[in-house]
C-alpha positions as CSV (number, residue, x, y, z in Angstrom):
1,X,16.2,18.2,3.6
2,X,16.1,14.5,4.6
3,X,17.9,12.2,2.3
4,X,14.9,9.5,2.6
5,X,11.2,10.5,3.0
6,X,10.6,7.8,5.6
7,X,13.3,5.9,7.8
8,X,12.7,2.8,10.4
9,X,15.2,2.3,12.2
10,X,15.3,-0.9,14.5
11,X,11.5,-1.5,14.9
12,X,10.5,-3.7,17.5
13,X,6.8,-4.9,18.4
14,X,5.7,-7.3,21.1
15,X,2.2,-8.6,22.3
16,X,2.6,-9.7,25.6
17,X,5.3,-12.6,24.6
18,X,4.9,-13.0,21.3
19,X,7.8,-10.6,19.2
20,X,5.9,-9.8,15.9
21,X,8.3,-7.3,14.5
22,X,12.0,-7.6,15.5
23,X,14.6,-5.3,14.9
24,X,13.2,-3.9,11.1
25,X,15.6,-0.9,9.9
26,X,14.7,0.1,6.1
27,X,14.2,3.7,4.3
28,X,12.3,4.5,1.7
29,X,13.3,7.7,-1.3
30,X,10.6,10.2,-2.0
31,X,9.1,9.1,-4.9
32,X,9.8,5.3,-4.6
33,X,7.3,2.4,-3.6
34,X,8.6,0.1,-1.2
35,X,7.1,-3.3,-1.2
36,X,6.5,-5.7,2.0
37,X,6.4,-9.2,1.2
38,X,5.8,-11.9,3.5
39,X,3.8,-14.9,4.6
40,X,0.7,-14.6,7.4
41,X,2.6,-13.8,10.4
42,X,6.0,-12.0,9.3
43,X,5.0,-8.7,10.7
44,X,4.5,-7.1,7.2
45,X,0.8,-5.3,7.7
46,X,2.1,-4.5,11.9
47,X,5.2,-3.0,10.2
48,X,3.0,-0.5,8.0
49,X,0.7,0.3,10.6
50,X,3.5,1.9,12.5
51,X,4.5,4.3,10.2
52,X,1.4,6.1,10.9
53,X,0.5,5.0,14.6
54,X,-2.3,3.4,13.8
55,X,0.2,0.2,16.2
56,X,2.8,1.8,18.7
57,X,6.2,0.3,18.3
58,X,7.7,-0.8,21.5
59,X,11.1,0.4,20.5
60,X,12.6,1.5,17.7
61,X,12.3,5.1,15.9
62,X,10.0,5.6,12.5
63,X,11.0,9.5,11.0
64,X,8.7,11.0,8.3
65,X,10.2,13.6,6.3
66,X,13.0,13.2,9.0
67,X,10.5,13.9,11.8
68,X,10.6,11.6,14.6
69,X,7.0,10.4,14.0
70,X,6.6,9.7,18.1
71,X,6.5,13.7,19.1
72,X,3.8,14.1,16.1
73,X,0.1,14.3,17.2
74,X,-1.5,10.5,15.4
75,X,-4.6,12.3,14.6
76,X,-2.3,14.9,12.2
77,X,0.0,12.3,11.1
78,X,-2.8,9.8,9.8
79,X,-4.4,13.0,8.2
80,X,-0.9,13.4,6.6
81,X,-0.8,10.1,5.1
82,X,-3.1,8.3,2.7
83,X,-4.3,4.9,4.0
84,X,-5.6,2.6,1.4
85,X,-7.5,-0.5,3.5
86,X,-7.5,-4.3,2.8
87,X,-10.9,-4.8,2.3
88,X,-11.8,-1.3,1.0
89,X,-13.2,-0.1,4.2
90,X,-15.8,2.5,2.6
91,X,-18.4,3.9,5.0
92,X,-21.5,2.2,4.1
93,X,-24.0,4.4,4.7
94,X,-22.2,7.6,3.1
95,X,-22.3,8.4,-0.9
96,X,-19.1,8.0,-3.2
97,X,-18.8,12.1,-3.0
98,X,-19.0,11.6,1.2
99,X,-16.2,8.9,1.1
100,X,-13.7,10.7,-0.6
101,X,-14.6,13.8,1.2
102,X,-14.1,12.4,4.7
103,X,-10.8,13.1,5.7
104,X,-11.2,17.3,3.7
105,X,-14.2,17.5,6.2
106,X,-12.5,16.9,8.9
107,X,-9.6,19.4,7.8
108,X,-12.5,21.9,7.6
109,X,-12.2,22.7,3.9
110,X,-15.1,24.6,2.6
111,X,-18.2,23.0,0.7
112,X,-16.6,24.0,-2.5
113,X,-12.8,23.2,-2.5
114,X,-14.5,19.7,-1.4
115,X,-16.8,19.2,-4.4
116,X,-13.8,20.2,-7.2
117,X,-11.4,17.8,-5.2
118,X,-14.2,15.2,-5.4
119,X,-14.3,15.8,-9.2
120,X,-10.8,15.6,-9.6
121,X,-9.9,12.2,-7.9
122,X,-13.0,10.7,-9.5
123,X,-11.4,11.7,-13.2
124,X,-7.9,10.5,-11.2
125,X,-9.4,7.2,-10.4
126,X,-11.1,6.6,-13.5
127,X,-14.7,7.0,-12.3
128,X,-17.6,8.1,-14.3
129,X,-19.1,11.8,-12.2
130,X,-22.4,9.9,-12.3
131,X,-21.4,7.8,-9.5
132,X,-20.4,10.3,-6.5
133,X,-24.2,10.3,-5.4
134,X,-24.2,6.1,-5.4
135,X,-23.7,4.3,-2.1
136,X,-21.2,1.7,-1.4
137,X,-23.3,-1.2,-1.7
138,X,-24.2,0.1,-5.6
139,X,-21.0,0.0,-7.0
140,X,-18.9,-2.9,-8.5
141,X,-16.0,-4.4,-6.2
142,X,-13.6,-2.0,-8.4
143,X,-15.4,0.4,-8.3
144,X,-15.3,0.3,-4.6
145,X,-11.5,0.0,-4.5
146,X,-11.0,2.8,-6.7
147,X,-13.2,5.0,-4.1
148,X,-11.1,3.9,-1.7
149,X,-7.7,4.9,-3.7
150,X,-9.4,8.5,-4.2
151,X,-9.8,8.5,-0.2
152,X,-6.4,7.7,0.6
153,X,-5.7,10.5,-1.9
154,X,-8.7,13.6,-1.1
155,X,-5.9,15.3,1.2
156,X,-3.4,15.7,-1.2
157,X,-0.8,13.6,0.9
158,X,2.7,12.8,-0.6
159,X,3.2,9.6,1.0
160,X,0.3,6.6,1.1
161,X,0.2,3.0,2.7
162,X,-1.9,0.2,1.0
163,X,-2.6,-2.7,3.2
164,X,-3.3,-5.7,0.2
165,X,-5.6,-3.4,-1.4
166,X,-6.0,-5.8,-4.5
167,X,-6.3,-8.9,-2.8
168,X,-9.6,-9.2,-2.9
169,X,-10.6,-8.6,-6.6
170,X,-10.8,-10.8,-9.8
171,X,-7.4,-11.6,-11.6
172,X,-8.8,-8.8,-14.6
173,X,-10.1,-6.1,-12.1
174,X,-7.1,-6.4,-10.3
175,X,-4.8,-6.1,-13.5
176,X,-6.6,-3.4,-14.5
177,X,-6.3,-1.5,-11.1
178,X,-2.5,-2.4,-10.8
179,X,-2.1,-0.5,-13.8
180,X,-4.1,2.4,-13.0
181,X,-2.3,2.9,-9.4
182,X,1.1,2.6,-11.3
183,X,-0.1,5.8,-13.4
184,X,-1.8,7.4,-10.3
185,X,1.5,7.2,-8.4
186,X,3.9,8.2,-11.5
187,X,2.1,11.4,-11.6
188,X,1.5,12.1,-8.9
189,X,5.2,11.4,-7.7
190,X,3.8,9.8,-4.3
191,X,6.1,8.0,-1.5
192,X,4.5,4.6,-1.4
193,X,4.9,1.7,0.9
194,X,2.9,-1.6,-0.3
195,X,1.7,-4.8,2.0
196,X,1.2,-8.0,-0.4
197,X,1.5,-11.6,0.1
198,X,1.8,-11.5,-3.8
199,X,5.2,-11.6,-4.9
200,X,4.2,-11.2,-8.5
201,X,2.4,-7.9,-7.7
202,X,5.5,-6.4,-6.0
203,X,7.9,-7.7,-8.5
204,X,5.6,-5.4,-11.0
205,X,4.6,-2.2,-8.5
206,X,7.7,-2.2,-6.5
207,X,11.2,-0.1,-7.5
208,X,12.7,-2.2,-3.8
209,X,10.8,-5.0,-2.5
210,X,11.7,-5.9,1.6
211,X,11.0,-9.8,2.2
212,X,10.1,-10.4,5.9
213,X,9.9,-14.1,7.5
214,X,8.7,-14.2,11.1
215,X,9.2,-10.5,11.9
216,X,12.8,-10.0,10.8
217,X,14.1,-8.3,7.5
218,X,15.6,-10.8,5.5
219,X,16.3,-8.9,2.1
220,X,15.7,-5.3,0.7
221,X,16.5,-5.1,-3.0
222,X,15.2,-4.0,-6.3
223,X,13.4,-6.7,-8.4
224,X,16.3,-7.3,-10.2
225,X,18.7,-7.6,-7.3
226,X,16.3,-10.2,-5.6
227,X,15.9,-12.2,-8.8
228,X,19.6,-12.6,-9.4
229,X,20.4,-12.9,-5.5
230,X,18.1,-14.4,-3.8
231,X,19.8,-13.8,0.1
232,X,18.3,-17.1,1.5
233,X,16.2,-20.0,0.9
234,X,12.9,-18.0,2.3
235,X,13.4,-15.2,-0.7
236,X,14.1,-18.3,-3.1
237,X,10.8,-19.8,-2.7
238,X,8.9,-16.5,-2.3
239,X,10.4,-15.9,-5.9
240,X,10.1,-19.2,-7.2
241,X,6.1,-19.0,-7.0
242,X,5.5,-16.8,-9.8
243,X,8.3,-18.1,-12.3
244,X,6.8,-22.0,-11.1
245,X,3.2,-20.5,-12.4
246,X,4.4,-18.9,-15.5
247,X,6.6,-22.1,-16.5
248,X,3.4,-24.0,-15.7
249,X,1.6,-22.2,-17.8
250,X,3.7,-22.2,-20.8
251,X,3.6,-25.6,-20.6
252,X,0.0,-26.1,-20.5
253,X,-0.3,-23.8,-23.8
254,X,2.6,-25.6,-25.6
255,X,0.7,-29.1,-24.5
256,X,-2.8,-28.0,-26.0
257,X,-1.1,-25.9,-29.2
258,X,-2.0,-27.4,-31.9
């Protein structure tokens, strides 16, 4: 067996003249969440959508399970891997039940095995059974993202990609999902790879955060290692954010304490 669950290995894309990934190598352990961190532009949501072909790399090599992922059918490999959207992405027009099911349907499992996987991810996800029948537009903006987690998940894949799935929602919603994907993921034991501009949120999901800058790899560490070793000036600053809001903050209390 493979010593990592997925491997990159000198990624490379290009639109026309414009480089927008350039030479990424990084691996990723079963059972760890890797988190890509980067400002708009550094290549960090291209970089996932590579790993399961939703983007072609123009060069470069991506193994899955230590299978080259370009001699696998897309169709199979996307059905393989959980995808959790930025935005949500639900079908509009389909219940919560039809949602999850989508990707069991198209794997042809019976009526059945669909339903009890339907109930399952729904007590996963923290959903009350109540709302499988409910469309879309009738559910809370959590409610709608935790829909979308129990998606990503109705295949039973191992490994799953979130494209700034929390970006959207209100600081409490999306403290209270954060939390509830960190228990999803523990026990489950999935292989996760995370896209957030947020460096807070992957100092607090991530067990190895990689910190892109204008499509290159510019650090891959552990939260620890990239608090106490910054590689450049681009990590510093990426890092300094949340300890500048925290130290604000703290000073904002002590001012008003009485």
């Amino acid at each position: 067996m493979t010593a990592f669950a997925i491997e990159v290995v000198e990624l490379e894309k290009r639109y026309a003249e414009l480089d927008v990934v350039r030479g990424v190598s990084f691996t990723v352990a079963s059972g760890e969440l890797l988190a890509l961190v980067g400002g708009s532009g550094s290549g960090k949501t291209t970089i996932l959508k590579t790993l399961n072909r939703l983007v072609e790399p123009t060069r470069g090599r991506i193994l899955v399970d230590g299978e080259d992922t370009s001699a696998s059918d897309p169709v199979s490999l996307r059905r393989r891997i959980g995808y959790v959207f930025q935005g949500i992405g639900l079908f509009p027009h389909f219940t919560v039940e039809e949602n999850i099911a989508v990707t069991p349907s198209l794997l042809g499992w019976d009526a059945e095995r669909r339903r009890r996987r339907v109930t399952e991810l729904l007590e996963l996800v923290e959903l009350e059974p109540e709302l499988r029948a409910r469309r879309p537009n009738e559910l809370s903006g959590g409610q709608q993202q935790r829909v979308g987690v129990a998606r990503a998940l109705a295949a039973e894949p191992r490994f799953l990609l979130l494209d700034e799935p929390f970006g959207a929602l209100d600081p409490l919603t999306r403290d209270r999902l954060q939390d509830s994907f960190a228990a999803i993921r523990k026990k489950l034991a999935l292989t996760a790879v995370l896209v957030t501009h947020d460096m807070s949120e992957a100092l607090l999901l991530a067990d190895r955060i990689a910190v892109l800058d204008g499509g290159r790899l510019l650090q891959v560490g552990t939260p620890r290692e990239l608090v106490t070793a910054p590689a450049n000036d681009v990590v510093l600053r990426l890092l300094d954010t949340p300890r500048r809001k925290a130290r604000l903050l703290d000073e904002k209390l002590g001012r008003s304490a009485p």
